[in-house]
C-alpha angles and dihedrals in degrees: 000000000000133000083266095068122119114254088227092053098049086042089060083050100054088045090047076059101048089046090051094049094059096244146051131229107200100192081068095068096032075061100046086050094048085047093053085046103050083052095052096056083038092057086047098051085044091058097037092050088042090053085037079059108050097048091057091052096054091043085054100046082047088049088050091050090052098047089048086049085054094052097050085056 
């Protein structure tokens, strides 16, 4: 499995496993669903500090170009 398979694929795995041991260990799987969980608030910080970001940099740049009008004139 790579870092592209589906968490409800690798979920079913892990429960296949589970069935062919002989035994379960829930807290596993409680895990597996606060991890996916925690990622995807990550993924969503990640997007909202990269647009924060980019709007900074263009209100800075504007605020350059303005400066630079001010000066020629």
């Amino acid at each position: 499995m790579d870092a592209k398979t589906p968490a409800k694929q690798i979920r079913e795995t892990v429960e296949k496993l589970f069935k062919d041991a002989g035994y379960t260990v829930p807290e596993l799987l409680a895990y597996i669903e606060k991890l996916e969980i925690d990622h995807e608030q990550m993924n969503q910080l990640i997007k909202k500090m990269k647009l924060d970001s980019v709007r900074k940099a263009s209100a800075a740049a504007g605020m350059n170009s303005r400066l630079k009008d001010a000066l020629r004139e």
